[in-house]
SEVEX-515980 format. One record per residue (C-alpha): x, y, z; residue in one letter. Coordinates in steps of 0.001 Angstrom, whole numbers. Example, Ala and Ser with C-alpha at 12.3 -4.5 7.8 and 13.67 -1.06 7.14 Angstrom:
// SEVEX-515980
ATOM|12300|-4500|7800|A
ATOM|13670|-1060|7140|S
// end
This chain:
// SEVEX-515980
ATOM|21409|3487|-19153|X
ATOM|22691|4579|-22436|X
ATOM|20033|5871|-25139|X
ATOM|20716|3343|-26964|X
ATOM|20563|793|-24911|X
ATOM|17071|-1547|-24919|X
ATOM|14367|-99|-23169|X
ATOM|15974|3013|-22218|X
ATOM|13246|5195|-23353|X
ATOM|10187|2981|-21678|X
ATOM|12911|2758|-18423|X
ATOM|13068|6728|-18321|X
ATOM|9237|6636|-19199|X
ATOM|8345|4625|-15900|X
ATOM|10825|6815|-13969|X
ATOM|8992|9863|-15050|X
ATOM|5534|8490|-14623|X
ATOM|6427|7172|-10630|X
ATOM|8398|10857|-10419|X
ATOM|5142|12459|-11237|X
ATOM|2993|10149|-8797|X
ATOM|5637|10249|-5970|X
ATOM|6918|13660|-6408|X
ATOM|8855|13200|-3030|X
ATOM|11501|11145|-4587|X
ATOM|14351|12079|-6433|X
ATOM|15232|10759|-9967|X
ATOM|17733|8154|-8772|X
ATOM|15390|7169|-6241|X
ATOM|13137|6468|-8768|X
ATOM|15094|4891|-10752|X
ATOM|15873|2087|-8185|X
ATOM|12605|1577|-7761|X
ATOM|12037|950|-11263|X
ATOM|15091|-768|-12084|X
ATOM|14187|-3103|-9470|X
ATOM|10514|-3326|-10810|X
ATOM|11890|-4144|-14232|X
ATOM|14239|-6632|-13207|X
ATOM|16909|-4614|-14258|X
ATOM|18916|-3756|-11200|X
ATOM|18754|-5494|-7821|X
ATOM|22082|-4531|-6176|X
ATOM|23195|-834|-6070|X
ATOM|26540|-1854|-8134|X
ATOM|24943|-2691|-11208|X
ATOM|22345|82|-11236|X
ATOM|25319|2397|-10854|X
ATOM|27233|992|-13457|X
ATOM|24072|822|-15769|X
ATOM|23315|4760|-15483|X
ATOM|26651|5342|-15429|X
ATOM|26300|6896|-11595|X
ATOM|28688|7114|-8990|X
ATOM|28007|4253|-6264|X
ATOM|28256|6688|-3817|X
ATOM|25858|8582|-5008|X
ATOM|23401|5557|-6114|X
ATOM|24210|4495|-1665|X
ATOM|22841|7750|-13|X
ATOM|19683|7411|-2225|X
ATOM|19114|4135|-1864|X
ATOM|19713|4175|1806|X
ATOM|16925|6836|1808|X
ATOM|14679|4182|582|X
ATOM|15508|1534|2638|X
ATOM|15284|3589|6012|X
ATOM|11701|4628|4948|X
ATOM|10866|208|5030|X
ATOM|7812|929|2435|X
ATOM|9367|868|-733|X
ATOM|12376|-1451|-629|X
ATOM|14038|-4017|1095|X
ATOM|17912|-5111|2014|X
ATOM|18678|-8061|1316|X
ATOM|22362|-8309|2086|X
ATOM|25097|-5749|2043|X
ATOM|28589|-6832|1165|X
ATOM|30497|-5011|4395|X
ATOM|33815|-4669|2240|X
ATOM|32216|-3490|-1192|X
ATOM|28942|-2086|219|X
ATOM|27368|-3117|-2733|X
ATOM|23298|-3796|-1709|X
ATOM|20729|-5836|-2469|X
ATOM|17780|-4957|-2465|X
ATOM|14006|-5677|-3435|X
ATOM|10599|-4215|-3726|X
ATOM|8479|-4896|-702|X
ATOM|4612|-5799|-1302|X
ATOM|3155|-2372|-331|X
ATOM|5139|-218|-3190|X
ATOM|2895|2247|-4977|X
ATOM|2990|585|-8550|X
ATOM|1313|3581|-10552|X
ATOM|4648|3589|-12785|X
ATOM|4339|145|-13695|X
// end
């Protein structure tokens, strides 16, 4: 997400915030997790392309999420593209939000 782009500075706000609650997680896992919060990002393509990430990159750490089943969701993965879907599941620690 560009500086200049709406909401960047309340989007990197809420990262920093669930950072500091969860320090476990990395920034780009935190960054799903609020992108996905926000209704910003719900497949791994876009939040790549949004943050300007490699989707490579934006796959290992979301896969770290969705192995750990307490944080996010799949909801489909496109076996060609491996783009993923994903959502937040009920029990997600919402101190960012």
């Amino acid at each position: 997400m560009t500086e200049t782009a709406p909401g960047s500075k309340q989007f990197m706000d809420l990262v920093s915030r669930l950072i500091t609650a969860q320090p476990e997680l990395t920034p780009i896992q935190a960054g799903i997790i609020v992108a996905a919060q926000q209704n910003i990002a719900h497949d791994s393509r876009t939040f790549a392309r949004l943050l300007g990430l490699a989707h490579a990159l934006v796959l290992r750490e979301l896969n770290v999420l969705l192995q750990s089943g307490d944080v996010l969701e799949l909801v489909k993965r496109d076996d060609r593209t491996l783009r993923t879907h994903y959502s937040t599941t009920c029990g997600i620690n919402r101190k960012a939000s």
